[in-house]
C-alpha positions in Angstrom: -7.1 -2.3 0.4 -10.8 -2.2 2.3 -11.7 1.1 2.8 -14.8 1.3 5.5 -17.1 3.8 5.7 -21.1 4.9 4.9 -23.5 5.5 1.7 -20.9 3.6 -0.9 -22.8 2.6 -3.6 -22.4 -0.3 -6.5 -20.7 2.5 -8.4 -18.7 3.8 -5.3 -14.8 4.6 -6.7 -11.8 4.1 -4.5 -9.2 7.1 -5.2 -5.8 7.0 -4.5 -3.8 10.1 -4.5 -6.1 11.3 -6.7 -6.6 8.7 -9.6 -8.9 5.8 -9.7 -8.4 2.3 -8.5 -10.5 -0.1 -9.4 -12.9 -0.8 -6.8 -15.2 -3.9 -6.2 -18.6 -3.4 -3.7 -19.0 -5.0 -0.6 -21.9 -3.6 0.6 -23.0 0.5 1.7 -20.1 0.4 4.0 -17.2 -1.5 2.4 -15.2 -1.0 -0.6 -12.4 -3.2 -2.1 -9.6 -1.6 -4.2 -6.8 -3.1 -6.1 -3.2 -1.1 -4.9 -0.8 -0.6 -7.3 3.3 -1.5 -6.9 3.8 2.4 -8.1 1.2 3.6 -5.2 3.7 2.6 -2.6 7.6 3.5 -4.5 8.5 7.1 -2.6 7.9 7.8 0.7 5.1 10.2 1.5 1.7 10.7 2.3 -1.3 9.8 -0.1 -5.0 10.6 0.3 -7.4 7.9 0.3 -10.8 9.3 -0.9 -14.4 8.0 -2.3 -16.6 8.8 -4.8 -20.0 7.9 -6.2 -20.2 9.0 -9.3 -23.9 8.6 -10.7 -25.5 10.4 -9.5 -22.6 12.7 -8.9 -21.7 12.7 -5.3 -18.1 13.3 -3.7 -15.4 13.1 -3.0 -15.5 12.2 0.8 -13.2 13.3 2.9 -9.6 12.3 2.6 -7.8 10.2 4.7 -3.8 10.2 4.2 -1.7 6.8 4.4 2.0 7.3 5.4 4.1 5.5 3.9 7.6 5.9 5.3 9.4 3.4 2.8 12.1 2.8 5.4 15.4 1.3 3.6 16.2 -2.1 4.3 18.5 -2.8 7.0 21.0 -5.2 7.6 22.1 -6.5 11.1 24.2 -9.0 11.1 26.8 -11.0 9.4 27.7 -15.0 10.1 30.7 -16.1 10.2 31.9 -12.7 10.8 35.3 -14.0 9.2 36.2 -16.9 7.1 40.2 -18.1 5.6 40.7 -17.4 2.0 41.0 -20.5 -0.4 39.2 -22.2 2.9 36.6 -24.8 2.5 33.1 -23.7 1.8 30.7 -22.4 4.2 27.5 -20.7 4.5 27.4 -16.9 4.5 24.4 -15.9 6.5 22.9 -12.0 6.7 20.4 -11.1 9.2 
């Protein structure tokens, strides 16, 4: 994730939901931070925070990411219907 702001530093840490991602330095107002597959399992709402932590300063403010994890969805079926012991086909879901 990029996480834009003011007065990051080289030792700048990204947190999410709390714990500590690691966090590369773009410059005084951008951070990189790695995500990971767990941060984004359950639906809900995670704050995003920054801190620098020598000298100690922080945590900024939070800023929450919704994640609303939707379940997938199908819409469609083609063919709809086919005739058992029939030739083969291609089953396609949309």
């Amino acid at each position: 994730m990029t996480v834009n702001g003011s007065n990051f530093d080289s030792n700048s840490i990204v947190r999410w939901n709390g714990s500590n991602r690691t966090t590369t330095y773009v410059s005084v107002t951008q951070l990189k931070a790695a995500t990971l597959a767990t941060d984004l399992v359950t639906a809900d709402t995670f704050p995003v925070t920054v801190v620098n932590p020598a000298p100690p300063v922080g945590p900024s403010n939070a800023l929450t990411i919704t994640d609303n994890n939707p379940a997938p969805a199908l819409t469609s079926i083609a063919p709809n219907s086919i005739t058992a012991g029939g030739s083969a086909f291609t089953l396609t879901l949309n």
